[in-house]
Backbone as JSON, one array per atom type, in Angstrom:
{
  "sequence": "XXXXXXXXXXXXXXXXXXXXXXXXXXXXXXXXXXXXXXXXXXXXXXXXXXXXXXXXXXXXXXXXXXXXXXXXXXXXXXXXXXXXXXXXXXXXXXXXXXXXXXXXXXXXXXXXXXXXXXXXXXXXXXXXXXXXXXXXXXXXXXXXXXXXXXXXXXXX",
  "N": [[88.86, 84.66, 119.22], [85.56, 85.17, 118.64], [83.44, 83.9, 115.89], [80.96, 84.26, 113.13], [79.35, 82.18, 113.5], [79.03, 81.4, 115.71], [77.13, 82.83, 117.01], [73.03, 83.49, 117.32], [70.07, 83.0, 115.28], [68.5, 85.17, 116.08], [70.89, 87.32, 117.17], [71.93, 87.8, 114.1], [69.49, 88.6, 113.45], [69.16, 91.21, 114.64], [71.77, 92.06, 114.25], [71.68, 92.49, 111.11], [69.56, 94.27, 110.98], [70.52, 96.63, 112.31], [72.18, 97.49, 110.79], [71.06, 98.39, 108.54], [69.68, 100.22, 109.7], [70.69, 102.16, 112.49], [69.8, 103.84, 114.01], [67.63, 102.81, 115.07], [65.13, 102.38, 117.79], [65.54, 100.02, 120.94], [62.81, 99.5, 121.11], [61.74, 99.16, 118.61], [62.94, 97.5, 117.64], [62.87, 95.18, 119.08], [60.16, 94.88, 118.48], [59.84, 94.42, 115.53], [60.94, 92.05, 115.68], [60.03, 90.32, 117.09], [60.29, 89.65, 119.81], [61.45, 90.6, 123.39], [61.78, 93.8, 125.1], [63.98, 93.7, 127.16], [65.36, 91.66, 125.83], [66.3, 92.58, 123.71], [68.01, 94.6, 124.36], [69.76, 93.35, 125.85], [70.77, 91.6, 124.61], [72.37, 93.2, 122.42], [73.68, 94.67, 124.25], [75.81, 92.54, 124.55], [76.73, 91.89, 122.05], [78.1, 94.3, 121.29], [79.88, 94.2, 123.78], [81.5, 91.87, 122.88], [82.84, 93.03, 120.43], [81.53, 92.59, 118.17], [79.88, 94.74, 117.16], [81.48, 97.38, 116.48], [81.01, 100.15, 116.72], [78.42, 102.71, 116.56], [77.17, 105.38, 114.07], [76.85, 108.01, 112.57], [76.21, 108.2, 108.66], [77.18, 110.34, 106.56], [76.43, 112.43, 104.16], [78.54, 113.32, 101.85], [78.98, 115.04, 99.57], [76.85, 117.19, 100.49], [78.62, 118.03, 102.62], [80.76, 118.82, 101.85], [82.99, 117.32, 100.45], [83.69, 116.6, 97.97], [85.63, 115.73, 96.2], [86.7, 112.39, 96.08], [89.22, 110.31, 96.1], [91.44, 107.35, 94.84], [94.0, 106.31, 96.27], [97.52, 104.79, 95.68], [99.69, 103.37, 97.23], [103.05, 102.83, 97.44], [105.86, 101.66, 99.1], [109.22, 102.07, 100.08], [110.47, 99.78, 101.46], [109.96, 96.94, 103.02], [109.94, 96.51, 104.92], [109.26, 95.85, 108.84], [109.28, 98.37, 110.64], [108.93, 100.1, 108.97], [106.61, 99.89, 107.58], [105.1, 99.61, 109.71], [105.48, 102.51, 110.29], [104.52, 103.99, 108.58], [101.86, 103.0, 108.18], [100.79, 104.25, 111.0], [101.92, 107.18, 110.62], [100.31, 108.09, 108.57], [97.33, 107.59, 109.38], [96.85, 109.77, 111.01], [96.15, 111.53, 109.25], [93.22, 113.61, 108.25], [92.07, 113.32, 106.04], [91.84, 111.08, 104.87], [90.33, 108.49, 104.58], [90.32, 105.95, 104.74], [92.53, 103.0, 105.12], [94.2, 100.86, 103.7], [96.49, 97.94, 104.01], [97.9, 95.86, 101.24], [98.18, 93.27, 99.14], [100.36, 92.55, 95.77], [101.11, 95.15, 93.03], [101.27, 97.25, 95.04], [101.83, 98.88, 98.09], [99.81, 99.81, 99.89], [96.47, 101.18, 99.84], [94.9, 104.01, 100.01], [92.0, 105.8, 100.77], [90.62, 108.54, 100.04], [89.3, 111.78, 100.88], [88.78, 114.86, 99.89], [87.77, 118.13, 98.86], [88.16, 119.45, 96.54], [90.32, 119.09, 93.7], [92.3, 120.92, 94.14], [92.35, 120.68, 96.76], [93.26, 118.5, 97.58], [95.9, 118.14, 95.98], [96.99, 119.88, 97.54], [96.83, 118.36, 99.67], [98.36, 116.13, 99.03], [100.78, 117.09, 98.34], [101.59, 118.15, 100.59], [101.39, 116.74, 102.86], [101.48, 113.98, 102.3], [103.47, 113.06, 100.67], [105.36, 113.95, 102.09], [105.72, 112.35, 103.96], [108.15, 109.6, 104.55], [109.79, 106.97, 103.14], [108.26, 106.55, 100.8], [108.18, 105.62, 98.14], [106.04, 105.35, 95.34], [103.27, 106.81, 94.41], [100.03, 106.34, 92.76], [97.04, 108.03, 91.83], [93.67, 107.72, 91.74], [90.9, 108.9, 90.56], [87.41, 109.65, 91.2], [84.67, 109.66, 89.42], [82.01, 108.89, 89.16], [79.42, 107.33, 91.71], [78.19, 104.15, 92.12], [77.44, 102.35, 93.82], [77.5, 102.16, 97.51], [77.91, 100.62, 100.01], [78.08, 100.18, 103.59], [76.68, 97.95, 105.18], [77.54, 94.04, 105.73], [76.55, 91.56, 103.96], [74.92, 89.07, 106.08]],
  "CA": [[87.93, 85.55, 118.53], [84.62, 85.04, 118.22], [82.88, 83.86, 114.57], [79.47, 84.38, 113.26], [78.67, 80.74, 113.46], [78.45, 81.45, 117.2], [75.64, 83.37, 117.51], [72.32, 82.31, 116.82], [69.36, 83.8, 114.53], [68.05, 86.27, 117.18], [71.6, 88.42, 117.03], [72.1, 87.65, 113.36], [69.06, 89.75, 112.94], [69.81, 92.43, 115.03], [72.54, 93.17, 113.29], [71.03, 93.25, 110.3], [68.79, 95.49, 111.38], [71.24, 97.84, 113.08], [73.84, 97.75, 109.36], [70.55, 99.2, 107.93], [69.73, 101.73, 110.44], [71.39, 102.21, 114.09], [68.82, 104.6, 114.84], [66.24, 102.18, 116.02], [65.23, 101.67, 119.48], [65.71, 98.5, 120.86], [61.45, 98.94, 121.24], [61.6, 99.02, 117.52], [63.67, 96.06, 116.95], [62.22, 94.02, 119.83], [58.55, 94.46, 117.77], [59.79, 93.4, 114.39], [61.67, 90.75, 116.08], [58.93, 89.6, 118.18], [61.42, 89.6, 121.27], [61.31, 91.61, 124.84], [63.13, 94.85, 125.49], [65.35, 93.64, 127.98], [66.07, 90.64, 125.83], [67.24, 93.1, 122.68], [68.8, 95.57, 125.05], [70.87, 92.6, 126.69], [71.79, 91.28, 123.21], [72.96, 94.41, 121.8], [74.89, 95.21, 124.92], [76.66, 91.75, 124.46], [77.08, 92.1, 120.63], [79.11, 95.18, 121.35], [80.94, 93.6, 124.45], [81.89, 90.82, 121.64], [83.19, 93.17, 119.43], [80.67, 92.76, 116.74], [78.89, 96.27, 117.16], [82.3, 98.15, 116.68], [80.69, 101.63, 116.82], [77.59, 103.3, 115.68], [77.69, 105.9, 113.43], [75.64, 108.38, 111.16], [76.59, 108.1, 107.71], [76.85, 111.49, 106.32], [76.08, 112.7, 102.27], [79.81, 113.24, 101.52], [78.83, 116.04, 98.7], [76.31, 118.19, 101.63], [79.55, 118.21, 103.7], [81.78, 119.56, 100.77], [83.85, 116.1, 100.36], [82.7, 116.19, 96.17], [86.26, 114.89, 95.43], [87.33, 110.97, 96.21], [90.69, 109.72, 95.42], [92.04, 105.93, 95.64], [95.61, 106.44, 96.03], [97.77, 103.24, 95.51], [101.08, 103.91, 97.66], [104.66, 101.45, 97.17], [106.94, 102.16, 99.75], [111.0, 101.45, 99.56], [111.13, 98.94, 101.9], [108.88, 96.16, 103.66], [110.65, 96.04, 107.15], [108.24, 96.18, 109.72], [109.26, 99.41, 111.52], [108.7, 101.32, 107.56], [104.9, 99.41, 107.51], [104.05, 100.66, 111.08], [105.44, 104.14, 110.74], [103.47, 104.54, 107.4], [100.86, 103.28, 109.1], [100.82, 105.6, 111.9], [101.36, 108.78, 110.01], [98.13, 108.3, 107.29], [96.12, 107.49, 110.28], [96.61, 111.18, 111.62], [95.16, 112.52, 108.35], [91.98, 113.68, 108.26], [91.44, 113.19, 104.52], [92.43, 109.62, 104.64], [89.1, 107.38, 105.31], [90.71, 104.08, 104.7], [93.97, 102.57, 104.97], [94.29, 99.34, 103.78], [97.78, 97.13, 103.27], [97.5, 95.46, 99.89], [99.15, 92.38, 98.07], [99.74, 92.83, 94.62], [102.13, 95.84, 92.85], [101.51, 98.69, 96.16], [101.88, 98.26, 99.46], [98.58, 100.31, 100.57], [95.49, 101.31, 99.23], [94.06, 104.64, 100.1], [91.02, 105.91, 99.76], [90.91, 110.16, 100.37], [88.22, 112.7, 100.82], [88.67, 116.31, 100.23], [86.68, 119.42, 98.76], [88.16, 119.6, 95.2], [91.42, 118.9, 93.26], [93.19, 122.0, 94.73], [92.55, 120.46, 98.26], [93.93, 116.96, 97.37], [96.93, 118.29, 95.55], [97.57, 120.64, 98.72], [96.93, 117.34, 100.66], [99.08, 115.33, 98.71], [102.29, 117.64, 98.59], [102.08, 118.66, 101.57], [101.15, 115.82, 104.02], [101.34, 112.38, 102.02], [104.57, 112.97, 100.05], [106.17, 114.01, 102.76], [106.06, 111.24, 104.72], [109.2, 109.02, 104.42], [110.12, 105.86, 102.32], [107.27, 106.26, 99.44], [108.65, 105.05, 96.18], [105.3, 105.52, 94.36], [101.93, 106.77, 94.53], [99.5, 106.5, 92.08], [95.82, 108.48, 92.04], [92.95, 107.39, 90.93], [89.74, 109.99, 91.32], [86.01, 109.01, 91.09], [83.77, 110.45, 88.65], [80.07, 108.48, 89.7], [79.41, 106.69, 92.48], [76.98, 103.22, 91.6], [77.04, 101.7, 95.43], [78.15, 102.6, 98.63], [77.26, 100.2, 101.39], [78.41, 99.74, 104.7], [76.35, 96.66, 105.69], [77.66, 93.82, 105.76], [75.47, 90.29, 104.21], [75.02, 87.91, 107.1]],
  "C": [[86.67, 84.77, 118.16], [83.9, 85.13, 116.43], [81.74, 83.93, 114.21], [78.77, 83.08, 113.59], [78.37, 80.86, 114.95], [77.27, 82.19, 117.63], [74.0, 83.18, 116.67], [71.11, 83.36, 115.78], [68.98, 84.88, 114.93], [69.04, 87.52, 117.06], [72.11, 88.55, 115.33], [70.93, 88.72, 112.6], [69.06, 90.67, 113.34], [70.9, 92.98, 114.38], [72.25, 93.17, 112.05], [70.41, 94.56, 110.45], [69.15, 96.65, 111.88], [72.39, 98.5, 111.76], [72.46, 98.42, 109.08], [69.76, 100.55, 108.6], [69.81, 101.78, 112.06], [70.59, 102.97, 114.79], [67.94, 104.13, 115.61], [66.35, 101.7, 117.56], [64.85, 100.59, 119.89], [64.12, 98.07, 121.07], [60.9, 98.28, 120.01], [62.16, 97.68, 116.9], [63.45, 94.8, 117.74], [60.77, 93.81, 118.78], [58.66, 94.3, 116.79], [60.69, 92.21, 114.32], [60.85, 89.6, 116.79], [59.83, 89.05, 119.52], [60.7, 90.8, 122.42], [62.09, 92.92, 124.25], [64.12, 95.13, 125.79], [65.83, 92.78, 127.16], [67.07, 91.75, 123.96], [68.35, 93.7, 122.87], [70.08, 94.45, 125.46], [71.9, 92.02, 125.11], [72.92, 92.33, 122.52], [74.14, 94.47, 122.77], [75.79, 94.22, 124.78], [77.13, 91.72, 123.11], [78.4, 93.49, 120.71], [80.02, 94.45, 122.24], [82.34, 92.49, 123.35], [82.93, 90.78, 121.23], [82.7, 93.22, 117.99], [80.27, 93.56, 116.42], [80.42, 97.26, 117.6], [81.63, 99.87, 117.09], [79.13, 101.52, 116.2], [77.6, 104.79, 115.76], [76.32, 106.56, 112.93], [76.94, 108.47, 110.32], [76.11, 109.18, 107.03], [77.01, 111.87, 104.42], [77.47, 113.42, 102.49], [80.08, 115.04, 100.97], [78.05, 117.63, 99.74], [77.85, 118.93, 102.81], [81.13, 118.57, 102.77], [83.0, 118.69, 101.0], [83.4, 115.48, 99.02], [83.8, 115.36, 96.0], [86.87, 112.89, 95.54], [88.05, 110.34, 95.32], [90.95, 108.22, 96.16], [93.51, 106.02, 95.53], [96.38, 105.01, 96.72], [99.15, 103.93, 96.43], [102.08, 102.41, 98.04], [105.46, 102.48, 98.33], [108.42, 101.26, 99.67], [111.28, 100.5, 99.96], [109.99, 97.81, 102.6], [109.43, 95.71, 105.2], [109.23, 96.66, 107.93], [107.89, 97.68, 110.44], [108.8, 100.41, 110.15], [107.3, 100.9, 107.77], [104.41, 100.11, 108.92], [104.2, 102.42, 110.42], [104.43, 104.7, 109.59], [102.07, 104.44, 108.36], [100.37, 104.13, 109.72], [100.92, 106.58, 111.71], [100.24, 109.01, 109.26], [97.7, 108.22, 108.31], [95.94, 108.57, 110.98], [96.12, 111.79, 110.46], [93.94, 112.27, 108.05], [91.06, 113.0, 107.42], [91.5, 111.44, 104.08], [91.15, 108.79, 105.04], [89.73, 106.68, 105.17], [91.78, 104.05, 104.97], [93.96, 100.97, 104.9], [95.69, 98.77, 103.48], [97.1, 96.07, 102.65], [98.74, 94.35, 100.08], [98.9, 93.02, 96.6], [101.17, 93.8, 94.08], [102.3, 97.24, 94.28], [101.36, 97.64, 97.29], [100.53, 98.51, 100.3], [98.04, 101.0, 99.57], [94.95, 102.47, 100.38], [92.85, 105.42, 100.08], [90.66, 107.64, 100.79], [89.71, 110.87, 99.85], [88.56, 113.96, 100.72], [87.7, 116.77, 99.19], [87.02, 119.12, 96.86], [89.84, 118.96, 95.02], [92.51, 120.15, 93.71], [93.47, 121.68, 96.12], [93.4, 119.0, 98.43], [95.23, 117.38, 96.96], [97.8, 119.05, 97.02], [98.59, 119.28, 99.98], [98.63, 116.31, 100.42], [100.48, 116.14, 98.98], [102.34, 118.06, 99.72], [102.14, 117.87, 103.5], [102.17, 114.47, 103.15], [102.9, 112.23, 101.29], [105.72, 113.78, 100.88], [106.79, 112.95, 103.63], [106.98, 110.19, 104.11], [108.9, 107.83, 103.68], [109.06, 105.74, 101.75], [107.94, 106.29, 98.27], [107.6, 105.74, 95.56], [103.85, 105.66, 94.74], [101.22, 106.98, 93.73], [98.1, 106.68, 92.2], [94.9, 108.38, 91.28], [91.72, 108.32, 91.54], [88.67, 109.37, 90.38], [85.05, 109.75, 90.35], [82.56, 110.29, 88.95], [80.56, 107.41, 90.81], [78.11, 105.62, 92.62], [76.54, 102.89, 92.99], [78.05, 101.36, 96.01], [77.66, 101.62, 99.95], [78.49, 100.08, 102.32], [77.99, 98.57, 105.4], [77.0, 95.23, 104.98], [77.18, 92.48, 105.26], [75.74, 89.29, 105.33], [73.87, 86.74, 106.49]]
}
């Protein structure tokens, strides 16, 4: 796997420049780079080859798209055998409402972090998807009242 120390100032600001907006064309980021076309275009396409440029994305107002409520739900499951950690795995990752999935150290095993419409759509969600799914001991919900900062970029 490739580390940032491998690449040199040239793609270090490209991706800057692409965490704060993906929209630009590589004419735009060659002329405040003071670079070519072909030489941004070739970077970029190797930055993705990489692996470094997983996707690009629009980043959509959450609240416009009737996703007001966000829940962090802490979830313990019964057992830590490998085949219980995948299958959890693998079922949250088919729900919609689920942006994250992280496995945790600590008192839970995973850290969710859940989007729906209101508290009627989360409760639906929850009894009817998330607490179904097998060997959960414990889930505990935490919901978001303000939101201070949201980034996606990354400091390089």
């Amino acid at each position: 796997m490739l580390v940032i120390s491998s690449l040199d100032r040239t793609d270090i600001e490209i991706l800057k420049l692409l965490q704060i907006d993906a929209s630009q064309t590589n004419k735009e980021i060659a002329f405040k780079l003071r670079k070519s076309i072909a030489t941004v275009h070739e970077r970029i396409r190797k930055l993705k080859e990489q692996g470094y440029i997983k996707g690009i994305v629009a980043i959509l107002d959450r609240k416009k798209i009737d996703r007001s409520l966000i829940a962090f739900s802490q979830v313990l499951l019964n057992d830590h055998a490998a085949d219980t950690l995948a299958g959890f795995e693998s079922e949250v990752a088919k729900f919609p409402e689920v942006m994250e999935c992280f496995q945790m150290t600590g008192a839970f095993d995973f850290i969710l972090r859940i989007a729906t419409t209101d508290m009627d759509a989360y409760h639906d969600f929850y009894r009817h998807k998330l607490a179904k799914l097998p060997n959960i001991k414990t889930v505990e919900s935490f919901f978001v009242l303000s939101q201070t900062k949201s980034d996606t970029a990354y400091p390089l």
